[in-house]
N, C-alpha and C positions, 0 to 999 in steps of 0.2 A: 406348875402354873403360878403357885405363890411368889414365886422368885421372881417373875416377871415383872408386875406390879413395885416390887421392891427395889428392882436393878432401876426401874423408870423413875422409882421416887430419889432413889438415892442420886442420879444423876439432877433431879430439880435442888436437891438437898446443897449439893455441889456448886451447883449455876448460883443458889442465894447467897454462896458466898466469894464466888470471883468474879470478877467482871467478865458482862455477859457477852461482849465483842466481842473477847478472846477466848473463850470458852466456846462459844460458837463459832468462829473460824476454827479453831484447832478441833472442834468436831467437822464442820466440812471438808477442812483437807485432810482426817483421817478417813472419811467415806469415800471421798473420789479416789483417794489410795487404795482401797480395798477395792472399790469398785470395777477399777480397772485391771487388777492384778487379777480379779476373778475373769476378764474376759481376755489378760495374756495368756489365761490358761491353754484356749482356742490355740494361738499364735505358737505357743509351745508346745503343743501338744501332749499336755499333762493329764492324765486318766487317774490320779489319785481322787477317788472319794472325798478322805479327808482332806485333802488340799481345799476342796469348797465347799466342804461343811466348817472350815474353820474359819478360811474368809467370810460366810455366810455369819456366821456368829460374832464373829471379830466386826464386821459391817452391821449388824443391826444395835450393836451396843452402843460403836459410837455414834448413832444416830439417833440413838434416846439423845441428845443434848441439843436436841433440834427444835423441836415444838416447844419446850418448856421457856425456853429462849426468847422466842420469838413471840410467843402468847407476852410473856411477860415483857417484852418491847412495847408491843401494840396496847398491853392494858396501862401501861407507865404516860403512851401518849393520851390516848382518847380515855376522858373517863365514861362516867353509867348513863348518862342523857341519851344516847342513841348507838349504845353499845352492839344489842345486836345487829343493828344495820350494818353499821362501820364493821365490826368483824363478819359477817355473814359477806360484802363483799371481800373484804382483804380476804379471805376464805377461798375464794375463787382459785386462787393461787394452786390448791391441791389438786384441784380438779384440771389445769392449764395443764399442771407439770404431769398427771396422768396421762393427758394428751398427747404431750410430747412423747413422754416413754413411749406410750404405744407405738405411735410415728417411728418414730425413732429405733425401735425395736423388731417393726416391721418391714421395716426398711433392709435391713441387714440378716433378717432371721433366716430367711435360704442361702444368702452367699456366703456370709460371715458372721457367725451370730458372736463372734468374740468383740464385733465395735458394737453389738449392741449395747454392752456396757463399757468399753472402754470412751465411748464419744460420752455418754451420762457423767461418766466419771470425769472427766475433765473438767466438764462443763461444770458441774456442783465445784471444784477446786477452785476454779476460775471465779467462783460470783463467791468462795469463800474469800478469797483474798479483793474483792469489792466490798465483802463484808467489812473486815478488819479496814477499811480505808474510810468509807465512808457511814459506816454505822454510830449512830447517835443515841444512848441508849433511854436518854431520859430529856425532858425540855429543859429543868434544870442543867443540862451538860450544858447547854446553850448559853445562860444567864452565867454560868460559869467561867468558859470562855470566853465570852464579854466583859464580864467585868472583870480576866485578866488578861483581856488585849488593851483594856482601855485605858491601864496607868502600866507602863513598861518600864519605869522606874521600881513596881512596887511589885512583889509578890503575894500573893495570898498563900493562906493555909493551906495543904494540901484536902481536898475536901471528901476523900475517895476511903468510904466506910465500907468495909469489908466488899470492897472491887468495885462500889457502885460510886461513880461521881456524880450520877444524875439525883440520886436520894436527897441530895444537901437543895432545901429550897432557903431562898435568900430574900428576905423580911428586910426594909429597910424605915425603919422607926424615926422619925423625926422628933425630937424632944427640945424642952426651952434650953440645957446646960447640955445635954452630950447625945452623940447619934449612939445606938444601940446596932446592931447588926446580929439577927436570931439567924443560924443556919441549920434549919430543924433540929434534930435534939443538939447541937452543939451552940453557943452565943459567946459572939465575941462583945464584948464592952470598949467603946472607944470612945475615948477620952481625947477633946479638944483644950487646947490652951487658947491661940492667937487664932481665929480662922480669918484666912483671906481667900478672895474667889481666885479660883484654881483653876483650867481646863482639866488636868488629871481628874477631876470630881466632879466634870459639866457632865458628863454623862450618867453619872451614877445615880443622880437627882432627878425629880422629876422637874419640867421644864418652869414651874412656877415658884420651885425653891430656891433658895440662898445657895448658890454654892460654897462647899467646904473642904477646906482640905485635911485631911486627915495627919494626925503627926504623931500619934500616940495610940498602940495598940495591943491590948493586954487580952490575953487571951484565956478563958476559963474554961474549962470542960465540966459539959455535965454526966450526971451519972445515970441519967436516963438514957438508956442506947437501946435501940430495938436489937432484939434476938433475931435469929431465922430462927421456923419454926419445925419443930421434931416431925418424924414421920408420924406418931400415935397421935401429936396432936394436930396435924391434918386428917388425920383421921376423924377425930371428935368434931369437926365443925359438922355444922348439919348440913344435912345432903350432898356429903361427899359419898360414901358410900356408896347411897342408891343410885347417884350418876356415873359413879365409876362401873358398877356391876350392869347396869344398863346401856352403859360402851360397850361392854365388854360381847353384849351380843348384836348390839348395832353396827361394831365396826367388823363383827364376823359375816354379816352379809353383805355388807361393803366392800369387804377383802375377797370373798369369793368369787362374785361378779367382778372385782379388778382383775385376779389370776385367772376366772375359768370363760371366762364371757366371750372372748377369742375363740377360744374350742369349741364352746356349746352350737357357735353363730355360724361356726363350720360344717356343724354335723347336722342341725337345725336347716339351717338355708342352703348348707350345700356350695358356700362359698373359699375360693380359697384364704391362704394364711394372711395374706396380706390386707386384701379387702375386708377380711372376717375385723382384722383389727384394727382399720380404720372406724368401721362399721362402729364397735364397739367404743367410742372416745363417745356419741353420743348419748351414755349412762354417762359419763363425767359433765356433760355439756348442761344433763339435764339434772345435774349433782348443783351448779351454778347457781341456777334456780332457783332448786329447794333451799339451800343454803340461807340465801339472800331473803329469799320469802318468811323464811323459821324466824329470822332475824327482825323481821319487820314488823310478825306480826307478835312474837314476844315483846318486841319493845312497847308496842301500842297496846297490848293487853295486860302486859308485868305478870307473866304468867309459863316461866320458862319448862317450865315440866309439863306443863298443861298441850303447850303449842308442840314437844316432843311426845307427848302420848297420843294424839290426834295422828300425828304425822305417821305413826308407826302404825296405827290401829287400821289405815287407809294403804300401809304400803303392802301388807300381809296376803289382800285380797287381789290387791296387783298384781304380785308376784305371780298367784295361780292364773290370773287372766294370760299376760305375758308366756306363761308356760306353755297356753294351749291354744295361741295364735300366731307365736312367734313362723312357724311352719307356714303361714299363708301366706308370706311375701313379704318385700321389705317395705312397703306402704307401712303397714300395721306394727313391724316390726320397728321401726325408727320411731313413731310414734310411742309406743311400751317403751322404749329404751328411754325416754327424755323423762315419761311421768315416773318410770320407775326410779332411774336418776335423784329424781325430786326430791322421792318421799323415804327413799331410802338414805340419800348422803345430806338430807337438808337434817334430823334429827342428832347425825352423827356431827357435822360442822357446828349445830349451835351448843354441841355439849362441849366441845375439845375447845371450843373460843370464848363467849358471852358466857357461857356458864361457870368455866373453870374460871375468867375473869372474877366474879362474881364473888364465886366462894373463896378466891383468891385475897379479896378483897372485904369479908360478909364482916359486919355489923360484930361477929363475938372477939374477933381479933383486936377490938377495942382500936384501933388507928393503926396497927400492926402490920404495915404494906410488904412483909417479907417473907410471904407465906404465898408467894404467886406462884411462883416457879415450880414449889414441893408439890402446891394441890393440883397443879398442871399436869405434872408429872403422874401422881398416881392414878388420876383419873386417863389419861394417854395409855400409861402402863398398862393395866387391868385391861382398856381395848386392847393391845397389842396381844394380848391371852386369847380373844376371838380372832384376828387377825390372822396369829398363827393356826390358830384351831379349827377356821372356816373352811381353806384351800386344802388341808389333810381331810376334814369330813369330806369333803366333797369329791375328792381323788375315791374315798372309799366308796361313796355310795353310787357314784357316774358308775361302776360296771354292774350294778343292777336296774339301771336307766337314769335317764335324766330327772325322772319324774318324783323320786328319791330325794335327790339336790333342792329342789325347789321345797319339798314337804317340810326337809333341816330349816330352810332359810326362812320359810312363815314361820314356824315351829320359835326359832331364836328369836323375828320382831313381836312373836307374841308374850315370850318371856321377858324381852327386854321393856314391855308397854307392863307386865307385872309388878316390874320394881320402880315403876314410878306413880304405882296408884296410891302411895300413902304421902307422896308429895303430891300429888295434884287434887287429893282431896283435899289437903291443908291450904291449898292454894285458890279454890271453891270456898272454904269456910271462909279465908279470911275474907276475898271479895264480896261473900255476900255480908259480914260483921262489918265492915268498913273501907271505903275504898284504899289499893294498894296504887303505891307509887310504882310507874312502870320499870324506875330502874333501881328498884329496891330486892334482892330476893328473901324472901321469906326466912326465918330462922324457923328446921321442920325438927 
């Protein structure tokens, strides 16, 4: 179980220091490779065990390089002003693409269930190679671009710190003897002789300056360069821990309801494979929800662990309702799926987004913006330890009933509302000591 958490930090470890377009394309076209060789298997008709326990293993690894990636996109674009919103919707995304698998998977499960992966599989290749095309990792890449489409005569430095070219932000200093040019920890000092107005240098100015042209250009390095940051010391930041180990039972009842909720809704309602797992896309629909809801009202309260122990505290009692009405029709039934949806995948989305942002980003890294990806990672990692471990409990305890399954699942949101009561009570003191900024998180 420990290895988990480690294998997911060490691929964020990895992501902080190559760039992240290609680090993520070459993990989605190593997943739709697996992915689809697991469902040649069908077409082949290969009955080795090991043949897809190894693609199973081989496929979930390279898919740790996926979330850490993409968190750390989205935290590079939008900053802390209305973070949880904006990731609580982009969020949406896990829930769409659960959608589709279902779809997709149900589609094919009686005639062929070999396209049920080989169509996913492609299709993640296919938006991997839209990645590598059109992925822009940072707004800086833009400013970059820019100002080297805009003199074609002239080259700039190459600006691309261990893979990231979007990290260099570009500072343009106006002085009475010479322009200065800061591109975060590196400056370049330019030095003018003759200046006469230039087009090559009409854009680089703002519209109310002197234009100049540049003829002289010395270039200094400084010795202040950000590190990426060790696995122990994402560690140490505060509240990595408790929201890693509070994924780790959030996203175990998340994963079980994704693997078993087809079945249960079969044997429950009486429906068959198909319908059972269209049936079933409406926990994802109402996964949307919660998501975007966690996010809204963390942002307006500054209170991210708080709005995550609520949510868990409400979904626990759910679950039992849901258990013991699902059986009376699909009225009642579609209804529980949407609230349980909610309350169950809005706590897990605001922790793998807005949070890991957050601590990615927290106040002790002192401006240290390279520590996104790692604490991405282990907090994702440590879920994927529930993940795995939800659909295995639940395999065991479904042949002593169903009513077992559901007992695990409150059981986990009530441990996982455990390890977040020593952050939400620091998050109560500080509200009532003095008001907190919403898009501040706490040092606990």
């Amino acid at each position: 179980m420990w290895n988990v958490p480690q294998i997911g930090s060490s691929s964020g470890i990895i992501g902080e220091r190559l760039p992240i377009r290609l680090y993520l394309t070459m993990g989605m076209l190593a997943s739709g490779f697996f992915t689809c060789l697991f469902g040649l298997g069908k077409i082949y008709n290969i009955h080795s065990m090991g043949f897809y326990i190894f693609i199973q293993v081989a496929n979930g690894l390279v898919q740790t390089t996926g979330w850490p990636s993409v968190v750390t996109c989205i935290g590079n674009w939008f900053g802390k002003g209305r973070r949880g919103l904006i990731m609580g919707l982009w969020n949406s995304h896990t829930s769409v693409g659960n959608i589709l698998g279902s779809l997709i998977a149900g589609h094919w499960v009686s005639s062929n269930w070999g396209l049920s992966f080989i169509v996913p599989g492609i299709i993640i290749a296919a938006m991997g190679i839209v990645c590598f095309l059109f992925l822009i990792e940072h707004p800086n890449d833009l400013k970059y671009l820019y100002l080297h489409g805009s003199s074609p005569n002239k080259s700039l430095p190459n600006l691309n710190q261990n893979g990231v070219n979007a990290q260099a932000e570009v500072h343009l200093q106006y002085k009475e003897n010479n322009l200065q040019v800061n591109i975060n920890q590196r400056s370049f000092a330019v030095h003018h002789h003759n200046f006469t107005q230039s087009y090559d240098t009409e854009l680089l100015l703002p519209k109310d300056e002197v234009c100049v042209s540049v003829q002289q250009v010395k270039l200094v390095k400084s010795e202040l360069k950000p590190t990426a940051i060790s696995f122990m010391g994402a560690l140490q930041i505060p509240g990595v821990i408790e929201f890693s180990l509070c994924l780790l039972f959030a996203k175990l009842v998340s994963y079980t309801f994704l693997f078993w909720l087809p079945l249960y809704i079969t044997k429950a309602a009486h429906l068959d494979a198909k319908r059972a797992g269209d049936l079933s896309t409406l926990f994802d629909v109402g996964g949307i929800i919660g998501a975007v809801l966690a996010g809204v009202v963390s942002d307006k309260q500054g209170k991210r662990a708080t709005t995550c122990a609520v949510m868990l505290l409400l979904a626990a009692p759910t679950l039992y309702v849901f258990s013991m009405i699902s059986e009376l029709g699909l009225g009642p039934t579609i209804v529980m799926l949407l609230v349980c949806g909610g309350l169950v995948n809005g706590p897990y989305a605001l922790i793998t987004t807005a949070v890991s942002a957050d601590l990615g980003t927290h106040k002790s890294l002192k401006g240290n913006a390279r520590a996104l990806s790692t604490v991405t990672a282990i907090i994702d990692g440590t879920g994927s330890v529930g993940a795995a471990l939800g659909p295995l409990l639940a395999g065991l305890l479904s042949a002593g009933g169903w009513n077992h399954v559901f007992y695990m699942l409150m059981a986990s949101d009530f441990i996982a509302l455990l390890f977040l009561l020593r952050l939400v009570t620091k998050e109560l003191d500080s509200s009532q000591s003095h008001p907190i900024s919403s898009v501040e998180l706490k040092e606990h």
